[in-house]
C-alpha positions as CSV (number, residue, x, y, z in Angstrom):
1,X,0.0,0.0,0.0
2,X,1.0,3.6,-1.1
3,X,1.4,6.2,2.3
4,X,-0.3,9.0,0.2
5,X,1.1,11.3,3.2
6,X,4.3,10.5,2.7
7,X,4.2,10.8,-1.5
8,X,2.8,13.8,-1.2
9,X,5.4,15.8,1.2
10,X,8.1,13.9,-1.6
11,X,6.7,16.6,-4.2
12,X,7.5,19.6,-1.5
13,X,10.2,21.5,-2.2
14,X,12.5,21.5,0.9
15,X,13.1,24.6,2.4
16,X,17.3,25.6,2.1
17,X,19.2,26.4,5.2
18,X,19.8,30.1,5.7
19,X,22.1,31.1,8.2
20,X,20.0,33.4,11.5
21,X,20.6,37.2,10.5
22,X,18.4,40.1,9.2
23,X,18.7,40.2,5.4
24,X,17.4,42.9,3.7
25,X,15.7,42.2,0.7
26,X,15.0,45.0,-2.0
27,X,12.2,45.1,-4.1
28,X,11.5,46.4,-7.9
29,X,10.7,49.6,-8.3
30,X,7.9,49.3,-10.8
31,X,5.1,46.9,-10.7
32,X,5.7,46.2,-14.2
33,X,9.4,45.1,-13.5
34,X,10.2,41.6,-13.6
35,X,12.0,40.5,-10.6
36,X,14.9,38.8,-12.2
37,X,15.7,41.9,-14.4
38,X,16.8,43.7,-11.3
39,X,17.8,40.8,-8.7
40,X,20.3,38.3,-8.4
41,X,19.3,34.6,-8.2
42,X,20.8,34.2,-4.7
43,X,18.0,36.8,-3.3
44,X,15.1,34.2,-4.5
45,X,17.0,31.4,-2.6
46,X,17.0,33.5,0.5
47,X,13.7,33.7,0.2
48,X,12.5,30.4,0.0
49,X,14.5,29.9,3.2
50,X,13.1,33.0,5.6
51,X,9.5,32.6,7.1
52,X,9.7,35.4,9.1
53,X,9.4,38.8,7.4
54,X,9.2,42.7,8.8
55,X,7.3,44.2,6.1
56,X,6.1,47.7,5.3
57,X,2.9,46.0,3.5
58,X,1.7,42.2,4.0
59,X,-0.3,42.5,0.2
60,X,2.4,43.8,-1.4
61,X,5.1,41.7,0.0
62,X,2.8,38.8,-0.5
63,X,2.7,39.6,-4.2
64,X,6.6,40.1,-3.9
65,X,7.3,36.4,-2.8
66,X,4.7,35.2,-5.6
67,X,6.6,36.9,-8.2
68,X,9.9,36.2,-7.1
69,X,9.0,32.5,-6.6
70,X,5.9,30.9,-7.7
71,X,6.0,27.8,-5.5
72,X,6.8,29.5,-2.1
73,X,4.2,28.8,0.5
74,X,2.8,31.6,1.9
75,X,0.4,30.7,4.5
76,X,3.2,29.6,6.6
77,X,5.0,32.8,6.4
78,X,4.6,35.1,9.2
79,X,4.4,38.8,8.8
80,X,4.6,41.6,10.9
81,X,4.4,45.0,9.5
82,X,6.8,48.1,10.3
83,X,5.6,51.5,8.7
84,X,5.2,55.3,9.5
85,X,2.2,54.3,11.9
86,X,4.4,51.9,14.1
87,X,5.1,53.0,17.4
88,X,8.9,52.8,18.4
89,X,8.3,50.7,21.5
90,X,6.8,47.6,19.2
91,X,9.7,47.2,17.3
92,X,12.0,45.4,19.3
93,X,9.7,42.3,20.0
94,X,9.7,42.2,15.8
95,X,13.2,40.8,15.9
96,X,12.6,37.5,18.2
97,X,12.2,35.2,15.7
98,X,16.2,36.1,15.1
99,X,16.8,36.1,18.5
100,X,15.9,32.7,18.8
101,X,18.5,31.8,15.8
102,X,15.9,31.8,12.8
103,X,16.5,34.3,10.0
104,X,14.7,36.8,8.8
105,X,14.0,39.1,6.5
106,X,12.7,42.9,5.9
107,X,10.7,43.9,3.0
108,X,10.0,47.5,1.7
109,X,6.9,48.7,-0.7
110,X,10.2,49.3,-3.4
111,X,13.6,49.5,-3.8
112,X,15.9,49.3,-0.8
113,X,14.7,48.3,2.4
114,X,15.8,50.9,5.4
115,X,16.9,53.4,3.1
116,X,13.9,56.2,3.4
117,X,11.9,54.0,4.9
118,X,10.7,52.1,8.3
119,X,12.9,49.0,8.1
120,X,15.6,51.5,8.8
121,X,13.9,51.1,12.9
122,X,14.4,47.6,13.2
123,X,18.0,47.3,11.1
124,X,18.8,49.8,14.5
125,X,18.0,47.7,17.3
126,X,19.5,44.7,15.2
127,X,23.1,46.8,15.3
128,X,22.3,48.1,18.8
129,X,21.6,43.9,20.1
130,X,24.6,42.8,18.3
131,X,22.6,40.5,15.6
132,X,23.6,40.2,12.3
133,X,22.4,42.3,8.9
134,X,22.7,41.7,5.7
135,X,22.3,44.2,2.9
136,X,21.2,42.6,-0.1
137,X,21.5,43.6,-3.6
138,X,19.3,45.5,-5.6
139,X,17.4,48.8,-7.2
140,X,17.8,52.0,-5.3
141,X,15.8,54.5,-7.0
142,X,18.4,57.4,-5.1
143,X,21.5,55.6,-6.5
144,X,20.4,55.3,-10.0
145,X,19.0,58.3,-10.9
146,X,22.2,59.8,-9.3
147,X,24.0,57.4,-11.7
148,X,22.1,59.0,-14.8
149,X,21.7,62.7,-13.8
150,X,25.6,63.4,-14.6
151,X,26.0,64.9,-11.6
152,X,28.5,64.7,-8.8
153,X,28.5,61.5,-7.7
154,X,31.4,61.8,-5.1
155,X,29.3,64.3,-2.6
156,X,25.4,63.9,-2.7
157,X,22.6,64.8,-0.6
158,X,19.3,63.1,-0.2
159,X,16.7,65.2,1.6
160,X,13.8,63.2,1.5
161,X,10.1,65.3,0.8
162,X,10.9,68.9,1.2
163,X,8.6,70.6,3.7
164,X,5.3,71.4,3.3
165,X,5.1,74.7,4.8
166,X,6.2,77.3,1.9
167,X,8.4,79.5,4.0
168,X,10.2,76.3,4.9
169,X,9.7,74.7,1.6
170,X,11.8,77.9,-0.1
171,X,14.3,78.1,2.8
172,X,15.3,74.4,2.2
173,X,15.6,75.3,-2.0
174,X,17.8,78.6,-0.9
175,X,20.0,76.2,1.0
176,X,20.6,73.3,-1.2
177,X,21.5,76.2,-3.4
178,X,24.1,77.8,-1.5
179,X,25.3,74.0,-0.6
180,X,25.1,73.0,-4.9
181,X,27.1,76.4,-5.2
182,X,29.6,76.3,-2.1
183,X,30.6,72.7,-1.8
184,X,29.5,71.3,-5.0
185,X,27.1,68.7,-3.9
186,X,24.7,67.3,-5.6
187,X,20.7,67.6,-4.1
188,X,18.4,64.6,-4.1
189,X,14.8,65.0,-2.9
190,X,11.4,63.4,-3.8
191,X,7.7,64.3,-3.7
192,X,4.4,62.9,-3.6
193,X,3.8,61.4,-7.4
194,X,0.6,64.3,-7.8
195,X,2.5,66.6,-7.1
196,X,5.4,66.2,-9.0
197,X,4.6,68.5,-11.9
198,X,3.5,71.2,-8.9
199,X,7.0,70.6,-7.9
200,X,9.0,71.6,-11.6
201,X,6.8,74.6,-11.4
202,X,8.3,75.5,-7.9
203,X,11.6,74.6,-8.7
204,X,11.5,77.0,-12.5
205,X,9.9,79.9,-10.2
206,X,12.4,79.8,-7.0
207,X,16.0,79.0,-8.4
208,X,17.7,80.3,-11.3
209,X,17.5,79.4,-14.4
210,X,21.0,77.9,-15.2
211,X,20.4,75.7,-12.3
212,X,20.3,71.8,-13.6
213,X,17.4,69.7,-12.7
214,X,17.4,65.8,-13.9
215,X,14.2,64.0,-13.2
216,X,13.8,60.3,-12.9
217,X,10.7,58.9,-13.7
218,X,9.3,55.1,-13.3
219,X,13.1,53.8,-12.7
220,X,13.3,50.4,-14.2
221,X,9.9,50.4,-15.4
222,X,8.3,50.7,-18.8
223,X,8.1,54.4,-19.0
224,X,11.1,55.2,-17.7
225,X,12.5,58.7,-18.3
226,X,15.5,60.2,-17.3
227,X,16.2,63.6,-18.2
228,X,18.3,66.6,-17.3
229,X,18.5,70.1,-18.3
230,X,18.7,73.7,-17.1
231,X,15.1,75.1,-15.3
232,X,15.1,77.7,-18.1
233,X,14.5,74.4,-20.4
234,X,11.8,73.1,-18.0
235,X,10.4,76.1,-17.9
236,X,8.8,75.7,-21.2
237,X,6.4,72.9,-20.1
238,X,5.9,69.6,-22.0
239,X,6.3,67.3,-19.2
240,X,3.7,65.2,-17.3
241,X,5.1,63.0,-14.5
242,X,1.8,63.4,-12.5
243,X,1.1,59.9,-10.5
244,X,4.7,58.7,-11.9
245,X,7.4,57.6,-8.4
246,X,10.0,60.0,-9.6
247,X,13.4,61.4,-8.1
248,X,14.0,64.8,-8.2
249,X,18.3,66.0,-8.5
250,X,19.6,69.6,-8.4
251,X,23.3,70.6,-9.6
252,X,24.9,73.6,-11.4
């Protein structure tokens, strides 16, 4: 007689050994990416090997593992999520799991895991308890559009989203001025995708003309654009990066 039980766990993929650290796992950048144009093999591998994950979003990393590997399980997977609505004093008990030797892993909505972004808290109290991290390779949307502007990649800046407030928002432009001017250092900055064309308007109406501004548009994705040019050539319209993730460079 045939143990169906035992056939039936033949035809499951055993899970590799990963050694216990955190391993941070970037993500595409566009939805219409295909994982293996942007990451190496040895990230899927990882995967299939973690069942513990810090995410910023349990659907998207869901879709993540899917896409990366088709045959990972996920109901066995836990999840707990890390983002702007986390307060500091849950994030610790996140990293058990790896206290208690089993590996994890931290997933961002896109590109690098604790770089602009929550997972940046728990990489912290990792360092600060002595476990082990592991940066992982893969798309940054700040590193690549730096790459492409043909600006100075040797002292660079990234500010995050400029302020809301407008006295604050024009300060912060006046300064990265006088810091593009005095030490030569490139500006990085990004803004929420609706406003982005608000933003080139801003940018052509506060700063002078000569000033360089490259914008990166849907990095790795289908509609990629990568362009840079003086304001005074901006400031003639014909752009539309309205609902577009985009990266935002100044230089002179």
């Amino acid at each position: 007689m045939i143990d169906e039980t035992s056939q039936s766990l033949e035809n499951v993929p055993a899970q590799p050994y990963v050694e216990p650290a955190l391993y941070l796992f970037p993500v595409p950048l566009s939805d219409t990416s295909h994982p293996d144009d942007v990451l190496p093999p040895g990230n899927a591998r990882l995967l299939r090997g973690i069942s513990h994950f810090i995410v910023e979003n349990v659907r998207s990393a869901r879709r993540f593992l899917k896409r990366v590997d088709p045959s990972i399980s996920i109901d066995p997977i836990t999840f707990t999520v890390l983002d702007e609505h986390t307060r500091p004093e849950e994030v610790s008990a996140m990293l058990d799991p790896l206290r208690q030797g089993k590996p994890m892993g931290v997933i961002s909505e896109a590109g690098c895991p604790a770089v602009a972004d929550p997972g940046a808290d728990a990489v912290a109290i990792a360092q600060r308890n002595g476990l082990k991290v592991v940066p992982l390779t893969g798309p940054s949307s700040i590193l690549m559009a730096l790459m492409a502007s043909g600006f100075n990649g040797q002292s660079f800046a990234f500010a995050g989203y400029l302020p809301v407030d407008a006295a604050k928002r024009k300060a912060t432009l006046r300064e990265m001025e006088q810091r593009i001017r005095r030490e030569r250092q490139t500006q990085i900055f990004i803004e929420t995708p609706y406003r982005n064309n608000r933003l080139i308007g801003e940018l052509v109406n506060s700063l002078p003309g000569s000033m360089l501004l490259c914008v990166a548009s849907d990095i790795t994705g289908q509609k990629e654009n990568i362009v840079t040019k003086p304001l005074s050539q901006w400031a003639k319209g014909g752009y539309d990066y309205a609902k577009t993730p985009t990266i935002f460079l100044l230089f002179s």
